[in-house]
PAGU-851840 format. One record per atom (N, C-alpha, C, O): x, y, z. Coordinates in steps of 0.05 Angstrom, whole numbers, plus 5000, padded with zeros to 4 digits. Layout:
<rs>
XYZ...
</rs>
This chain:
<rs>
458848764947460148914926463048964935463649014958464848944912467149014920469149144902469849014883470149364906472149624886474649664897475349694921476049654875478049784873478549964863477750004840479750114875480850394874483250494868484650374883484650644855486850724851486750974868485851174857487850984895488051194913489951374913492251324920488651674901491951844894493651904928492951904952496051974913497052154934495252334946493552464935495952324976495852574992492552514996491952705011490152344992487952304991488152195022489852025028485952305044485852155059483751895059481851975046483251585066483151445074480351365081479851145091478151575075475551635088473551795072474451915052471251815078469352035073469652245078469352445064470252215099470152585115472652565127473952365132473152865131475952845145475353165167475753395159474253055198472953245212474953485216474353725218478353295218480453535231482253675215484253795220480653595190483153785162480953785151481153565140477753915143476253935126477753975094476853865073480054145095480854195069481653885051481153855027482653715066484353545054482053345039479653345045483453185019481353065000481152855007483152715010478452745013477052475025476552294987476552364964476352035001474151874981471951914972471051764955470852104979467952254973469252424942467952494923471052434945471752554911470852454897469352574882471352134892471751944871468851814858468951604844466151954864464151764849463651514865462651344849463851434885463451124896460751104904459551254920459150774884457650834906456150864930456450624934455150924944453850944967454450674981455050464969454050695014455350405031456750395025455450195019459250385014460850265005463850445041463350655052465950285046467850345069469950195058469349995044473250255061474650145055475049995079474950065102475649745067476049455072480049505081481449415064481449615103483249605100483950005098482150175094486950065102487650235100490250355086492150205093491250575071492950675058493250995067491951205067495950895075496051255087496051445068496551435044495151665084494951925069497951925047497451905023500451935054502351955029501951765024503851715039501151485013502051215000499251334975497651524975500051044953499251044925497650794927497950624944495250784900495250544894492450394906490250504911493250134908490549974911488449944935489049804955486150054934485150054957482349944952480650044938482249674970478949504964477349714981478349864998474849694974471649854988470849664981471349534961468649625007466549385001463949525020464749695037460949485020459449385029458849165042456449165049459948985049460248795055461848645090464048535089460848665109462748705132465348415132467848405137463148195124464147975125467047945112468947865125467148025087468348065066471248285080473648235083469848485084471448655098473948515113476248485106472448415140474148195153476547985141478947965147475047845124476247665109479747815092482047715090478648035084480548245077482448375092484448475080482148385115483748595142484048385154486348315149483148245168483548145200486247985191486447915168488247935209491147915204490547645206492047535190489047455220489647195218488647005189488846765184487547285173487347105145490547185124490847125100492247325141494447475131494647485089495847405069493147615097493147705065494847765045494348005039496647695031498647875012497048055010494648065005499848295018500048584988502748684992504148755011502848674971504848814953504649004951502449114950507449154950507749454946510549454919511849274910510649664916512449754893513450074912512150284912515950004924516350244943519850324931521750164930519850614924521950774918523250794946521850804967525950784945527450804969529650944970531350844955530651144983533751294983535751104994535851015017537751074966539850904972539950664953538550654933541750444961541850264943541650104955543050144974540249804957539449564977541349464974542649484953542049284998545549054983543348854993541048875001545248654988544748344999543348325026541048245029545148415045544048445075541748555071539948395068541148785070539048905069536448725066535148635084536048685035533348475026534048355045533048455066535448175049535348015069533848015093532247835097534148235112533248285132530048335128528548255145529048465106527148485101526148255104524648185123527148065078525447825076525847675103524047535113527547715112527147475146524547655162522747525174524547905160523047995188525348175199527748145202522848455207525448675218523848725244521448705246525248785262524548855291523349225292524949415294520949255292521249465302520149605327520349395340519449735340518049945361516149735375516349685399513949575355511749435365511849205365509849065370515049075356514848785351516748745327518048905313516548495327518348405297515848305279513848165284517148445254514648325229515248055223517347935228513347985214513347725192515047865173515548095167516047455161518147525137516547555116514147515115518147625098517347805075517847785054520347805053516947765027518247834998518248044995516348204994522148074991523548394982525048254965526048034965525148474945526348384916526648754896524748904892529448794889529649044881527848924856527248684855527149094839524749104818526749384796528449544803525849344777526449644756524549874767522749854783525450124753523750284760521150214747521350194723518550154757515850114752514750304734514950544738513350194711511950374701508850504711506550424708509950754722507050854734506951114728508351234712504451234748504051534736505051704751504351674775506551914747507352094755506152244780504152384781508052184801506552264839506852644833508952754828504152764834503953104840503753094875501952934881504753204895507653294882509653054877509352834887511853124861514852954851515552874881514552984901517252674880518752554905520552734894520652804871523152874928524753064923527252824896526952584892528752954887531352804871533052914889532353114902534952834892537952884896539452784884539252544883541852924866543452844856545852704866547252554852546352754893548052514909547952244923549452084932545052294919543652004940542451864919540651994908542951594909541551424894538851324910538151354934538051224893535651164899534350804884535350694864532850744895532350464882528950344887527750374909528050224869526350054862525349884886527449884899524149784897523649454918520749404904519149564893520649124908517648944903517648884943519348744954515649024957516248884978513448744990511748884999513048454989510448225003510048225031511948145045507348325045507848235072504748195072502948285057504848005094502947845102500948025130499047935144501948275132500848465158499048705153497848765133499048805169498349175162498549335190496749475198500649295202501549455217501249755206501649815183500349915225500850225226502950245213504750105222504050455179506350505162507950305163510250385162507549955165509749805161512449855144514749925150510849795116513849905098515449975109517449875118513950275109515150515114517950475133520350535130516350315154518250305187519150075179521450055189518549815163521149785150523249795140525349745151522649895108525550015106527750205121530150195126525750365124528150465149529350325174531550415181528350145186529649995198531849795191532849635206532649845163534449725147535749945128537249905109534550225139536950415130536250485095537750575078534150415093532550495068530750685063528950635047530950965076528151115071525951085050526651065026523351085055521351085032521851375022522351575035521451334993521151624988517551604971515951784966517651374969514551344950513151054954514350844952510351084961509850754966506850654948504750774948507350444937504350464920503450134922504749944913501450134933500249894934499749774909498949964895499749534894499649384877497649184870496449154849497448974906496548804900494948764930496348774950493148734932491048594968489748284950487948244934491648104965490047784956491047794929493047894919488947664920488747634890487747914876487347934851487448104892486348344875488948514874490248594893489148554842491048734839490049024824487749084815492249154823492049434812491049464782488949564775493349344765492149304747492649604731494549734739491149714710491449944686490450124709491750334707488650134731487050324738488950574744490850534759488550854732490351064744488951234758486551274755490651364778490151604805486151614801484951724782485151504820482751634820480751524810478551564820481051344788479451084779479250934794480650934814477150754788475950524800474250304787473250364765473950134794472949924775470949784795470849904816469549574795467849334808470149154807471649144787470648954835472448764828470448454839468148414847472748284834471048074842471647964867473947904873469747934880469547774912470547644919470547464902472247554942472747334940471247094959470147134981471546834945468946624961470146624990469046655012472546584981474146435011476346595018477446745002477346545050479046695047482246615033483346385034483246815023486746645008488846625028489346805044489746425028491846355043494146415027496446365036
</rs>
């Protein structure tokens, strides 16, 4: 079996959460039973997150040598120039290594649902759109992306894992998705 999820803000990543009991696990959302996410979305990020039953499947989904697209739709303080995408899309050096290259591409503002809480505004610091593709899942990539190109995240929402995308589902919904046979290259 395999679900997608529309994972709100601020939701941690799990069933239980032993060292913040307060904070809100996957156990909110109705899922059911066996079911483990296939993969991970940090506590602040948005958006698409597979659960499966399934270990094989799991694998096929995470393990980096089937390097999976996903896509994000990530808000950023500031305005990207040329250089910038650029660096993105070549591959940025950070702490643990240099990433794989990447599709970065500014995007319009996305139509989605409103993050409780708001990302802060500032009226002096613009802010901008990215579509950004990577083939990894480094510990907060994005994240330690863009900033390594002088882009802070201010908001990050997963879109797309493989061929499974997000789709209408909003904060907290979930659907049955479909399997995949093989893994995607």
């Amino acid at each position: 079996m395999l679900i997608a999820l529309n994972k709100p803000y601020g939701v941690l990543c799990q069933f239980t959460d032993r060292s913040t009991p307060s904070r809100p696990t996957l156990a909110s959302f109705g899922l059911p039973p066996a079911v483990y996410a296939a993969g991970r979305l940090d506590f602040d990020s948005e958006g698409l997150l597979l659960l499966t039953d399934d270990g094989l499947l799991a694998h096929r989904l995470t393990d980096p040598r089937h390097k999976q697209a996903k896509t994000y739709w990530v808000q950023v303080e500031g305005t990207p120039d040329a250089s910038q995408l650029k660096a993105l899309s070549n591959g940025v050096v950070l702490n643990d290594g240099p990433t794989l290259p990447a599709q970065a591409h500014r995007i319009d503002t996305p139509s989605s649902w409103p993050r409780d809480p708001p990302v802060r505004f500032r009226k002096t610091v613009p802010d901008a759109w990215l579509e950004l593709t990577i083939h990894e899942g480094r510990n907060r990539q994005v994240r330690r992306m863009t900033a390594a190109v002088g882009l802070p995240t201010l908001r990050l929402i997963r879109v797309a894992v493989g061929g499974h995308v997000l789709g209408e589902l909003q904060p907290g919904q979930w659907r049955f998705a479909q399997s995949l046979s093989k893994p995607a290259n």
